[in-house]
DRENDO-1510 file (C-alpha; in Angstrom, 1 decimal, always signed):
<recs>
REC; n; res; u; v; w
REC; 1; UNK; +80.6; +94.0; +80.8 .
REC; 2; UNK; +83.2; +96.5; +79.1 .
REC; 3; UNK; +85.6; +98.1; +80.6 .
REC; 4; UNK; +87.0; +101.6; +80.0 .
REC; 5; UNK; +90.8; +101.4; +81.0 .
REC; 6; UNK; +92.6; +105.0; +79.7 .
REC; 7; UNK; +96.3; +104.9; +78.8 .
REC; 8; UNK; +97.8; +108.2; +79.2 .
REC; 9; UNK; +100.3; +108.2; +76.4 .
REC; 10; UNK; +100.7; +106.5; +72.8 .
REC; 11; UNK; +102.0; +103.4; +72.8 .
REC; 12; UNK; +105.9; +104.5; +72.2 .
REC; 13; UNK; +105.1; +106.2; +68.9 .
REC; 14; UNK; +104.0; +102.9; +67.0 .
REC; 15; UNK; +101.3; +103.3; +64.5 .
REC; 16; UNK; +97.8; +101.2; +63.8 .
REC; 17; UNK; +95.2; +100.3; +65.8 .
REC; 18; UNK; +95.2; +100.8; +69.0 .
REC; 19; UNK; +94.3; +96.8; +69.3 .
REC; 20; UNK; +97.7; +96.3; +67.6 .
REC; 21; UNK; +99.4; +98.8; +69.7 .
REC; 22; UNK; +98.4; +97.6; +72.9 .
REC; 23; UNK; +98.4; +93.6; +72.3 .
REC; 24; UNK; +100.4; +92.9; +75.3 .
REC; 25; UNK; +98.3; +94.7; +77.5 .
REC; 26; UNK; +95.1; +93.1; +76.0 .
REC; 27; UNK; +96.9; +89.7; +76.1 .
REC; 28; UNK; +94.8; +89.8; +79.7 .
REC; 29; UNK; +92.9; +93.0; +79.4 .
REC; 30; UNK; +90.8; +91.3; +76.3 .
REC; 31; UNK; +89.7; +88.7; +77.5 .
REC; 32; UNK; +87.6; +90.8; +80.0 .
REC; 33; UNK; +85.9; +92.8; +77.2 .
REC; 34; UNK; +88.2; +96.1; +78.2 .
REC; 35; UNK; +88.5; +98.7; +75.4 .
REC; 36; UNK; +91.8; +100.8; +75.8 .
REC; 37; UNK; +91.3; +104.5; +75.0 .
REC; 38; UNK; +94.5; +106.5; +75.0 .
REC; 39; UNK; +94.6; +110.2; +76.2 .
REC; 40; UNK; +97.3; +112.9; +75.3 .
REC; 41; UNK; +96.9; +115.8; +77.5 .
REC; 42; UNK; +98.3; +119.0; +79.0 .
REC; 43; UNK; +96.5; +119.7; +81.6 .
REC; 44; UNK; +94.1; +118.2; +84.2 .
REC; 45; UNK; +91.0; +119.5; +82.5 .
REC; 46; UNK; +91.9; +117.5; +79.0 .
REC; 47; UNK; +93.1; +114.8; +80.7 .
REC; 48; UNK; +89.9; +114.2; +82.4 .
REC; 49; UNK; +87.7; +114.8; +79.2 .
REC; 50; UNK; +88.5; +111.5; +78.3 .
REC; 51; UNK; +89.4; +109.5; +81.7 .
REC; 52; UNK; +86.6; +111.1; +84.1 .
REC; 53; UNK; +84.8; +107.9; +83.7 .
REC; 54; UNK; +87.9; +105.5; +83.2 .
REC; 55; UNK; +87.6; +102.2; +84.9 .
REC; 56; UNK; +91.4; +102.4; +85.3 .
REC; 57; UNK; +94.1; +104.0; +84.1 .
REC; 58; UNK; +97.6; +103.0; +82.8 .
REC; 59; UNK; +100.3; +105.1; +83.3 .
REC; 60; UNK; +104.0; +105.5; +82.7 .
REC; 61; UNK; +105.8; +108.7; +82.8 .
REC; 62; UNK; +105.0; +112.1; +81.6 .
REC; 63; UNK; +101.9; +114.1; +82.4 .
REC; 64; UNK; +101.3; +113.5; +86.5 .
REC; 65; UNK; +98.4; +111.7; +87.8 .
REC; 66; UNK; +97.8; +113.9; +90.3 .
REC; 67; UNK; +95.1; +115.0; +93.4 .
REC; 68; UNK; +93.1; +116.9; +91.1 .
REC; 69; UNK; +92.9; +114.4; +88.3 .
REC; 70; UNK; +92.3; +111.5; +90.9 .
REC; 71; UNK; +89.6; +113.7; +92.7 .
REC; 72; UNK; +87.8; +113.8; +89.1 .
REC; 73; UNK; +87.9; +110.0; +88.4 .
REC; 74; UNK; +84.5; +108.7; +88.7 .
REC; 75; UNK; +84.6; +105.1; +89.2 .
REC; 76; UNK; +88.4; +104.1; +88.5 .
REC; 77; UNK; +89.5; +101.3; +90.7 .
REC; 78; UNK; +92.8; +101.0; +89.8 .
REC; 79; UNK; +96.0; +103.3; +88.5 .
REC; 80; UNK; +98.7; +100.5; +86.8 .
REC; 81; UNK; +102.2; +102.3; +86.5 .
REC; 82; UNK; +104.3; +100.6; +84.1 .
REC; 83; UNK; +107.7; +101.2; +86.0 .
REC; 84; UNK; +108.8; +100.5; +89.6 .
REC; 85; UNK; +108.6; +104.2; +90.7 .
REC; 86; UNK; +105.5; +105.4; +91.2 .
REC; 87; UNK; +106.3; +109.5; +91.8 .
REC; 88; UNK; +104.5; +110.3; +88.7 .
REC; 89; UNK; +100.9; +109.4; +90.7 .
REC; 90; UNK; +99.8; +111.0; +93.8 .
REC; 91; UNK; +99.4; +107.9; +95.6 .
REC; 92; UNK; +98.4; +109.5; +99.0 .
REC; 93; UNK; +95.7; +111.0; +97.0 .
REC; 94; UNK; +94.4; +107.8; +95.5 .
REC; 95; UNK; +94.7; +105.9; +99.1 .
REC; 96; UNK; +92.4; +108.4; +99.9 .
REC; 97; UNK; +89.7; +108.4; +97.1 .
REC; 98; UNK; +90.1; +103.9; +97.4 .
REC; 99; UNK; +92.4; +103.3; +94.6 .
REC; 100; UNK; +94.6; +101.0; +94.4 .
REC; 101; UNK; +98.1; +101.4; +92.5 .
REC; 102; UNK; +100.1; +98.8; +90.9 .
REC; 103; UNK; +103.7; +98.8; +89.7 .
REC; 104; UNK; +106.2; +96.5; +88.3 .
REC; 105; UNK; +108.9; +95.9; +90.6 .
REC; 106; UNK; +110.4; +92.7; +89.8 .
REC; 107; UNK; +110.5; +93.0; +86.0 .
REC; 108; UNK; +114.2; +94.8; +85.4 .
REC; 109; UNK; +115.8; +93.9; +88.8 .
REC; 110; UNK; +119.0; +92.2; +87.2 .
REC; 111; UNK; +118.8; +94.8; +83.9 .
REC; 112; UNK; +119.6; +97.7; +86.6 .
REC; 113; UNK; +121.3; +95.9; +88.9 .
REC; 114; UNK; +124.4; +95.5; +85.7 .
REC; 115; UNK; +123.9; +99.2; +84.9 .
REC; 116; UNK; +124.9; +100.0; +88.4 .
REC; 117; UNK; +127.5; +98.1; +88.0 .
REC; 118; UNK; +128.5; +99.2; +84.9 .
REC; 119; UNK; +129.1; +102.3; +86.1 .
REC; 120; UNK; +130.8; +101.8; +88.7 .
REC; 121; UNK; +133.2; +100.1; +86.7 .
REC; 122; UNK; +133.1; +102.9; +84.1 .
REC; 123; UNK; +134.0; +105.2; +87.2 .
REC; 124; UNK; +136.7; +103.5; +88.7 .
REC; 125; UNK; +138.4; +102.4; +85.8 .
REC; 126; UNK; +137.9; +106.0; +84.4 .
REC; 127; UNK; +136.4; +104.4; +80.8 .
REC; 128; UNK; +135.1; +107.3; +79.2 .
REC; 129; UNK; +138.7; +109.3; +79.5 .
REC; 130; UNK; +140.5; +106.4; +78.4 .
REC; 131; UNK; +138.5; +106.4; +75.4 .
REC; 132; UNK; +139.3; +109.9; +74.7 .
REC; 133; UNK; +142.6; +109.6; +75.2 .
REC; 134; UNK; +142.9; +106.8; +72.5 .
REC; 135; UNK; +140.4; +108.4; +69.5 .
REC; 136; UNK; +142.4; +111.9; +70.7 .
REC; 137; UNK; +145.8; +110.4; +70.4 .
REC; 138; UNK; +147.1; +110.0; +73.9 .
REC; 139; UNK; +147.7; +106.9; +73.9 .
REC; 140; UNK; +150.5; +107.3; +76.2 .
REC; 141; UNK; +148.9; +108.8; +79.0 .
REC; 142; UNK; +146.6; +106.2; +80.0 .
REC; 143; UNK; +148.8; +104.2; +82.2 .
REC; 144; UNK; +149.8; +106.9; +84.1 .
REC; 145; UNK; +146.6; +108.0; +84.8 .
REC; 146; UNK; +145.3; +104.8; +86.1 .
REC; 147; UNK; +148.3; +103.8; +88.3 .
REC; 148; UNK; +146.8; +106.5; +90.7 .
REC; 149; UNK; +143.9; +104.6; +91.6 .
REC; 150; UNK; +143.6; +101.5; +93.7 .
REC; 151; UNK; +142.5; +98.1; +92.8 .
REC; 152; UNK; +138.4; +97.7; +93.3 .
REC; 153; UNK; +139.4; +94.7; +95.3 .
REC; 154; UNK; +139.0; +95.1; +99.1 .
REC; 155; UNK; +137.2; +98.7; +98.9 .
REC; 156; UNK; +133.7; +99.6; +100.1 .
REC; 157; UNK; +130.8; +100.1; +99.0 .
REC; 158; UNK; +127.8; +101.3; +100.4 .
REC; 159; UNK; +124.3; +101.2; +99.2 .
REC; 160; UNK; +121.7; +103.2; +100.3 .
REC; 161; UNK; +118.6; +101.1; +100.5 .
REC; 162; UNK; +118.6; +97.8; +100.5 .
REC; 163; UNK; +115.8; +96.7; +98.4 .
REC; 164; UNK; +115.6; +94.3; +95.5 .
REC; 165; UNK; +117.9; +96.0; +92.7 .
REC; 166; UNK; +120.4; +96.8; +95.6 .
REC; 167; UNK; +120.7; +92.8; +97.0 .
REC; 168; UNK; +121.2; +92.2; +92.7 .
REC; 169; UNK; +124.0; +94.7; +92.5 .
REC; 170; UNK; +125.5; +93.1; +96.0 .
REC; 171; UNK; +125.9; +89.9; +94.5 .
REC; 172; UNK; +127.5; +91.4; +91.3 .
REC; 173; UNK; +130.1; +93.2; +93.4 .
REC; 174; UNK; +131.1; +90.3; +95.7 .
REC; 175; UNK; +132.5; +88.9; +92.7 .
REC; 176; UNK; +134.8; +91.9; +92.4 .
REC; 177; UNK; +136.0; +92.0; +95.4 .
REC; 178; UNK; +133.9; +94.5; +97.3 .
REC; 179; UNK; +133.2; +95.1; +101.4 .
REC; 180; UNK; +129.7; +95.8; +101.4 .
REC; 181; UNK; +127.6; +97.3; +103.6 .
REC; 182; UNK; +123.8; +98.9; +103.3 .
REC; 183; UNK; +122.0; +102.0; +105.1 .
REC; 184; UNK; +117.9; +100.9; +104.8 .
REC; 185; UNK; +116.2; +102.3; +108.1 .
REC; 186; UNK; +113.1; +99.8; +106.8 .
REC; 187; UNK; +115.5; +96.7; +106.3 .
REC; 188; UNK; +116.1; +94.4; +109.5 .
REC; 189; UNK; +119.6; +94.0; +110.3 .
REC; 190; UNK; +119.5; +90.3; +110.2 .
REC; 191; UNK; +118.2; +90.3; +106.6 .
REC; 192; UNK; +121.3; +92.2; +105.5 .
REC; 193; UNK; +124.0; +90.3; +107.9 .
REC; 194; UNK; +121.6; +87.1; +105.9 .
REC; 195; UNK; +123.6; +88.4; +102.6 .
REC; 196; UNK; +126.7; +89.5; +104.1 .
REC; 197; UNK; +126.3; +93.1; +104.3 .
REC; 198; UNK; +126.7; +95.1; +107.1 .
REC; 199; UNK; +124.0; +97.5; +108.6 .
REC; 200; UNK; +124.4; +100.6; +108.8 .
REC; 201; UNK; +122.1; +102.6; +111.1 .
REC; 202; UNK; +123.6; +106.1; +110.3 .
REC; 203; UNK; +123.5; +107.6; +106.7 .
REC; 204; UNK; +126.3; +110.0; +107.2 .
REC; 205; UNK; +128.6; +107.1; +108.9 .
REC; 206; UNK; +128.2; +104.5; +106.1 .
REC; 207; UNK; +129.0; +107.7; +103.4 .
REC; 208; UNK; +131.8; +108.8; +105.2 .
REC; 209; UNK; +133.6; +104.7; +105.3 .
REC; 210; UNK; +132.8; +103.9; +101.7 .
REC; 211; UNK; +135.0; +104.5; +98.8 .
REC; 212; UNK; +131.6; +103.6; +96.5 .
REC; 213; UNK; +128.1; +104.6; +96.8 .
REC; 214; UNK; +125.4; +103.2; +95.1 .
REC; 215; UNK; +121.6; +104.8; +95.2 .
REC; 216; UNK; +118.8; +102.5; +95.1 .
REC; 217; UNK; +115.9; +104.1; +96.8 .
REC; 218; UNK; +112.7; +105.0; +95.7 .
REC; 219; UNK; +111.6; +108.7; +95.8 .
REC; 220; UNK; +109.1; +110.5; +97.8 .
REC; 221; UNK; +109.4; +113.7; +100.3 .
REC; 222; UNK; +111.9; +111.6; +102.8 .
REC; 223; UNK; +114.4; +111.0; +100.1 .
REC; 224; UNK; +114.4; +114.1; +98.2 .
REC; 225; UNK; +117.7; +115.8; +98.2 .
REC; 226; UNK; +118.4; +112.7; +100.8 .
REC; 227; UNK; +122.1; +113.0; +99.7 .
REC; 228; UNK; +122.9; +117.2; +99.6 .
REC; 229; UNK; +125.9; +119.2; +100.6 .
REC; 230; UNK; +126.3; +118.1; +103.9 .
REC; 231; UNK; +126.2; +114.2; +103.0 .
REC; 232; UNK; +128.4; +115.3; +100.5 .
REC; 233; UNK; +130.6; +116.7; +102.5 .
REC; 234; UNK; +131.6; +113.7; +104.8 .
REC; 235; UNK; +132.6; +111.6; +101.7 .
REC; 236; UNK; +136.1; +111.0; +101.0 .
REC; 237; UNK; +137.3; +113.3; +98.4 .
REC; 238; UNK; +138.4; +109.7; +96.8 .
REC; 239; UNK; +135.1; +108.5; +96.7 .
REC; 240; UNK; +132.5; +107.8; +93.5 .
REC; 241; UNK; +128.9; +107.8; +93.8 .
REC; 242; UNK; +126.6; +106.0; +91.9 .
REC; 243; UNK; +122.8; +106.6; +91.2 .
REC; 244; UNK; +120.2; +104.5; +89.5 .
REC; 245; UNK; +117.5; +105.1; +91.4 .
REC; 246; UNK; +115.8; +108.8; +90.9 .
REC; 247; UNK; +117.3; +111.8; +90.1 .
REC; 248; UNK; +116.1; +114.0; +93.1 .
REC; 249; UNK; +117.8; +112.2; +95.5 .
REC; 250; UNK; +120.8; +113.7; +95.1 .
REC; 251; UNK; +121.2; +117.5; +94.9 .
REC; 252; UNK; +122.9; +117.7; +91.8 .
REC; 253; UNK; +124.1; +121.6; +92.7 .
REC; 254; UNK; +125.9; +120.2; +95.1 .
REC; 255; UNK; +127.2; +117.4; +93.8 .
REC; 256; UNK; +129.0; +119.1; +90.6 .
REC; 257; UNK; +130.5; +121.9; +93.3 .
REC; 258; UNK; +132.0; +118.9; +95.0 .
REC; 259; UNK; +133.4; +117.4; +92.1 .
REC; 260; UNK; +134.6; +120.8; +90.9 .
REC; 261; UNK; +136.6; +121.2; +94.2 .
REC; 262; UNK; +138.1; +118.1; +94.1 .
REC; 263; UNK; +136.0; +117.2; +97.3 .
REC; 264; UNK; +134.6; +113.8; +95.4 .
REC; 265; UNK; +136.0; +112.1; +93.1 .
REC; 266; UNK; +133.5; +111.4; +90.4 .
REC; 267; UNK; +129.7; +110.1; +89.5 .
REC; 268; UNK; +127.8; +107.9; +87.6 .
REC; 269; UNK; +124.0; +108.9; +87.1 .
REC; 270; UNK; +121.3; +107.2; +84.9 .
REC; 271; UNK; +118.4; +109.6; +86.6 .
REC; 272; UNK; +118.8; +113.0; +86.9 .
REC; 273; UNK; +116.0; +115.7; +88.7 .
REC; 274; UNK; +115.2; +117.1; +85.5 .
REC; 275; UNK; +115.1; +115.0; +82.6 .
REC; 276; UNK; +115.7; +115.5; +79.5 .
REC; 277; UNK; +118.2; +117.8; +81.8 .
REC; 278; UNK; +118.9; +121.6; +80.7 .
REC; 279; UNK; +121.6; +122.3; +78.1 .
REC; 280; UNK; +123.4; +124.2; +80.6 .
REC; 281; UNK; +123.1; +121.2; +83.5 .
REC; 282; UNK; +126.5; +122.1; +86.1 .
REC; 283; UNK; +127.4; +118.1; +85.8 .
REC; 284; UNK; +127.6; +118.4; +81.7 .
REC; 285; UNK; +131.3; +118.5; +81.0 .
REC; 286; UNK; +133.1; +117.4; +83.9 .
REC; 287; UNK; +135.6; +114.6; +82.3 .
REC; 288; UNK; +134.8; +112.4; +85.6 .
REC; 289; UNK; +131.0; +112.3; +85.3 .
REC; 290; UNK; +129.4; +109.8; +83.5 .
REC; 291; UNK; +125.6; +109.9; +82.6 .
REC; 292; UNK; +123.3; +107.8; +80.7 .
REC; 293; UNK; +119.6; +108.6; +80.0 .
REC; 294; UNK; +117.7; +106.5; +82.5 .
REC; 295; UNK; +117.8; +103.4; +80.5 .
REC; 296; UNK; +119.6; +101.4; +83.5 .
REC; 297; UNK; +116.3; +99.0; +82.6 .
REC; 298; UNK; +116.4; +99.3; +79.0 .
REC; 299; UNK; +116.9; +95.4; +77.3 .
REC; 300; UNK; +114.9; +93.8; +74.6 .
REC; 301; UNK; +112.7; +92.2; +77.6 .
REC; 302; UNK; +111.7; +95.1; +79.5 .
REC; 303; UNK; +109.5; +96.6; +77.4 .
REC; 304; UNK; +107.1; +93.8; +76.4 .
REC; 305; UNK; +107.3; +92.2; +79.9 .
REC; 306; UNK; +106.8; +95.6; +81.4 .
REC; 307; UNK; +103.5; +95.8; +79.7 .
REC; 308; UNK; +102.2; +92.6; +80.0 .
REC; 309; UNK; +102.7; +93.0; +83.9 .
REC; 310; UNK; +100.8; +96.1; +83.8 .
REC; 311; UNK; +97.9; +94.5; +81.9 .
REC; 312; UNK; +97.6; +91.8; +84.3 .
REC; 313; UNK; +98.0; +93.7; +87.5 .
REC; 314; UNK; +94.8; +96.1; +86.1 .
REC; 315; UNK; +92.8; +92.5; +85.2 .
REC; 316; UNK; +93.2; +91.4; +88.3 .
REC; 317; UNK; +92.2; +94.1; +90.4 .
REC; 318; UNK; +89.2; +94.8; +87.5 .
REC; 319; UNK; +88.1; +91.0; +88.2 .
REC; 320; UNK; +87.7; +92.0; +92.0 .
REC; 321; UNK; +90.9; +90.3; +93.0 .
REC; 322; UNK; +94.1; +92.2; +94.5 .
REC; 323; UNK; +96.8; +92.6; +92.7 .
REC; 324; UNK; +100.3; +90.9; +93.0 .
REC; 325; UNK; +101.9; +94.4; +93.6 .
REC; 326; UNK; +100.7; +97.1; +95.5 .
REC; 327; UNK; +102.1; +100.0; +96.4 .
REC; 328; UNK; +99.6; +101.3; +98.7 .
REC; 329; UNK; +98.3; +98.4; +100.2 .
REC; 330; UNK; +96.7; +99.9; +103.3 .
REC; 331; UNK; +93.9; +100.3; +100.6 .
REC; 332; UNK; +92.9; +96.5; +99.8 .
REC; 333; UNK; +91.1; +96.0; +103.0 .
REC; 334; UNK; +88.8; +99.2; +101.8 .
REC; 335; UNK; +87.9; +98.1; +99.0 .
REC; 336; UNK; +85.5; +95.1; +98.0 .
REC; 337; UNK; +88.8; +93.0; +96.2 .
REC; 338; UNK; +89.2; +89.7; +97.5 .
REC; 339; UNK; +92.6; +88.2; +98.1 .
REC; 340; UNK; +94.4; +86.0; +95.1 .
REC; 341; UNK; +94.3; +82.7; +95.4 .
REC; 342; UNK; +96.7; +80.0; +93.8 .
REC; 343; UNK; +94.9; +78.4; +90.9 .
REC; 344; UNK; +95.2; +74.6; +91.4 .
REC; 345; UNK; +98.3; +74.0; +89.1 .
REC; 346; UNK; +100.6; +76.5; +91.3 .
REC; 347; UNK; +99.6; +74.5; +94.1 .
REC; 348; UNK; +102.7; +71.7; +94.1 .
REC; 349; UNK; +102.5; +68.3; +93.6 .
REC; 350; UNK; +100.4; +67.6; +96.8 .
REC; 351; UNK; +97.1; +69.9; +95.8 .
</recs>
């Protein structure tokens, strides 16, 4: 039997075959007979020229996977996103229609985990201006500046959600120093007092203690615009905020008014709500802002592990087995997939 799994955008510009461009997908995809057939398309119509009778799809960022597309597909089983957001696919939608959705959310933990770090290093130790004040020759003026800033040691930080990325950038910032603490309504106190973090049960309480907050949760319609004016407002004006997790979390309107008043201190963002962001974006030159492209996940490893994850995750569930990550797993029991099982050699020394 052959397969027909679609994959919504070339694979990162390479050219050749698309057997060659897509070898670590195939490494399990292959084996199963599927035949990869990519799709570049504009609007729901193209895209479902080609996909309507996809087996599954494979999907990254870019054009949406959304209600109408899904309602189109015609016997796909599974949508494999090749990231650990999944806001680019309507997943309510595919719930509904029986498909289950895959991510990757344990590939670049530690990758974005350091970029969280990074900046908030890069922020409190006010990198990027003491760069310019060297190459601009000011040498002079970059002790002052610093000397009005505390040590990192023995200040907060608060981190809003505690899932996996957030536990990798707790450990990181014990080592500085840090008093940690973590708002995650769907966390259980015990598993953050576990790590020696303390719960937070009120948003605008842990934001109003912390000299440092770090964003780490997913997006969806509870989170968007999760940290706006008001949040904002019952910050310290001392304060730095950190986000690597998506863009629309924070309103950004809000956040470069705050900085402009001097009611916040500074930020460090990787995501932003619109990206590439507009040429006239309000945070764009505002000497304590620092921004990076969304490449908090970005190393040598991601990309080919990334991929590979994504390929197995769609063999799995295309063998009639679940997946090891689902993101909507009220689906499984709907669906004629039967639950992994450890092959023999995972099974310890006692199998």
């Amino acid at each position: 039997m052959t397969f027909k799994v679609v994959a919504q955008l070339p694979a990162f510009a390479q050219t050749g075959p698309v057997e060659q461009r897509y070898a670590w997908e195939l490494e399990a995809l292959g084996p199963l007979g599927a035949d990869i057939v990519e799709v570049a398309a504009s609007t729901a119509e193209e895209f479902l020229a080609v996909a309507a009778d996809a087996d599954a799809l494979i999907t990254s960022w870019g054009f949406p996977i959304t209600a109408e597309i899904i309602a189109g597909l015609e016997r796909c089983v599974v949508i494999g996103v090749g990231s650990v957001g999944t806001d680019m696919v309507d997943v309510d939608a595919a719930t509904r229609a029986g498909i289950v959705v895959t991510n990757t959310p344990d590939i670049f933990i530690e990758e974005v985990a350091d970029h969280a770090m990074a900046l908030i290093l890069a922020c409190a130790r006010h990198v990027v201006e003491q760069h310019q004040m060297v190459v601009e020759g000011r040498w002079a003026e970059g002790r002052p500046a610093l000397s009005r800033f505390p040590r990192l040691f023995g200040t907060t930080l608060g981190l809003v959600s505690y899932g996996n990325v957030a536990r990798a950038t707790a450990r990181r910032a014990k080592a500085f120093g840090f008093r940690l603490m973590a708002y995650d309504p769907y966390v259980s106190e015990l598993a953050m007092t576990a790590d020696g973090i303390e719960p937070m049960t009120s948003l605008g309480e842990m934001l109003e203690r912390c000299d440092y907050v770090s964003i780490h949760a997913p997006f969806n319609p509870g989170t968007y615009h999760l940290i706006g004016e008001a949040e904002l407002a019952r910050m310290k004006s001392t304060a730095i905020i950190v986000n690597t997790g998506r863009g629309g979390i924070i309103d950004e309107e809000a956040l470069a008014k705050a900085i402009v008043d001097g009611r916040l201190a500074g930020a460090g963002l990787d995501v932003l709500e619109q990206e590439p962001p507009p040429a006239d974006h309000p945070l764009f030159g505002l000497p304590n802002v620092i921004l990076s492209p969304h490449v908090a996940s970005a190393t040598s490893r991601m990309r080919p592990e990334t991929r590979r994850r994504v390929g197995r995750e769609v063999s799995l569930v295309l063998q009639g087995l679940w997946p090891r990550s689902t993101v909507n797993p009220t689906v499984l029991p709907r669906t004629q997939l039967t639950r992994w099982q450890p092959y023999p050699m995972d099974r310890g020394p006692n199998r």
